[in-house]
N, C-alpha and C positions, 0 to 999 in steps of 0.2 A: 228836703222831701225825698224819700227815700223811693226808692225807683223796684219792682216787683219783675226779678227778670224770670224767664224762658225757665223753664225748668227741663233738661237734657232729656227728659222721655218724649216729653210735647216736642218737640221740636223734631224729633228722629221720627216719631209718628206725622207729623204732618211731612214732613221730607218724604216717607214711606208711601204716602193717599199720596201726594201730590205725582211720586214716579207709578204707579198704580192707574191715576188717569191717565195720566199721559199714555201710559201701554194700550188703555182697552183706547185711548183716539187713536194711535199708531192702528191699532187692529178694526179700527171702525175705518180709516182709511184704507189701509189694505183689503179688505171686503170691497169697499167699493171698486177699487183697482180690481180686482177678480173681473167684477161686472163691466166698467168698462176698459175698453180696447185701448187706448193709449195712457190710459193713466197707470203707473206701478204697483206693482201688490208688495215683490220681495222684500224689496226695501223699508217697506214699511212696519212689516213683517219682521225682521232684523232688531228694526230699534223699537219695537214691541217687545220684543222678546230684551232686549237689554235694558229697559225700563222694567220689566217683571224678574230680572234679576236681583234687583235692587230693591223690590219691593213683595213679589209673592213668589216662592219657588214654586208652588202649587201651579200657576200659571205660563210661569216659563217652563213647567216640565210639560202640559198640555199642548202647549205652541212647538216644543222641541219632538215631541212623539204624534205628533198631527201627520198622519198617513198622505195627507201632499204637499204640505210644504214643511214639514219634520226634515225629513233628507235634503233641500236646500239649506236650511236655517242651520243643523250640524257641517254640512259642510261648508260654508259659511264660517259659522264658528271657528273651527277644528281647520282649517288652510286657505281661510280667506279666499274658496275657490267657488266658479259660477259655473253648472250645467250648460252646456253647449248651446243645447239647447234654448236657452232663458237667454244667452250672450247673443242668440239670432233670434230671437222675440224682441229683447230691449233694443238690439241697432233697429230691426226695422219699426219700431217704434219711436225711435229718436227718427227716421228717417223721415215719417211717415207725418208725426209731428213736425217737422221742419218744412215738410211740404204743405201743407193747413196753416202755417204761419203763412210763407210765402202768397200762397193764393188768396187769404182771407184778410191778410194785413197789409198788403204790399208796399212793405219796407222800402225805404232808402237803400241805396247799396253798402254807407257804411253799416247801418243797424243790423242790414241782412247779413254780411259779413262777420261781426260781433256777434249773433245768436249762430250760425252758422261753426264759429270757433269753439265756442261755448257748448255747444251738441257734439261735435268733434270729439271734443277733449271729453266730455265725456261717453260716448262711442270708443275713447281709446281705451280709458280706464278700465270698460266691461270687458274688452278683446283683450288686454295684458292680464286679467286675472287668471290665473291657471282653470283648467275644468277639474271635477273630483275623479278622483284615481279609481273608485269603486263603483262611477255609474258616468262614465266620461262623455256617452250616447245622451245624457238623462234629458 
């Protein structure tokens, strides 16, 4: 019985819609993150924009020339660097977050230690990215 495969367009097309959704949820969570205080927008923002690579250049060029977060998302891009300011937005949001853990959950001391490491390491990762050379203040 002969088997009826995939034909190389259908396939590139649903591959295309499938990184397509994924952007506008990347961008649907990132909005939220706008609105609320400890949750992330950039990042979200980022792999939006690199799911609409893959899928509409029409939309990664709206997300790349977006009047307030266009200038993260290039620089971003272009030296994998974080606005100073955003690197003292996210620490005190990992900090601020870890503190709402502590009071709300009150961990063990290993668990607290393990999330504790875990916010850490990434609190380092934001301070070792370099800031952009063109808006170093931003």
């Amino acid at each position: 019985m002969p088997t009826d495969p995939i034909k190389p367009g259908r396939l590139h097309a649903a591959a295309r819609y499938g990184w397509l959704a994924l952007g506008f949820f990347f961008v649907a969570l990132g909005v939220i993150g706008a609105l609320l205080p400890l949750m992330p927008t950039t990042i979200f923002l980022i792999l939006a924009a690199g799911c609409f690579a893959r899928s509409s250049p029409r939309l990664e060029a709206w997300l790349l020339d977006h009047p307030r977060f266009g200038p993260t998302l290039r620089a971003w891009r272009r030296d994998r660097a974080i606005p100073r300011r955003a690197k003292w937005l996210a620490c005190n949001g990992i900090a601020a977050g870890y503190v709402i853990f502590l009071v709300t959950a009150h961990p063990r001391l290993p668990l607290a230690l393990i999330v504790a490491a875990a916010m850490a390491a990434c609190a380092l990762f934001i301070l070792s990215r370099p800031s952009p050379a063109a808006w170093s203040d931003a």
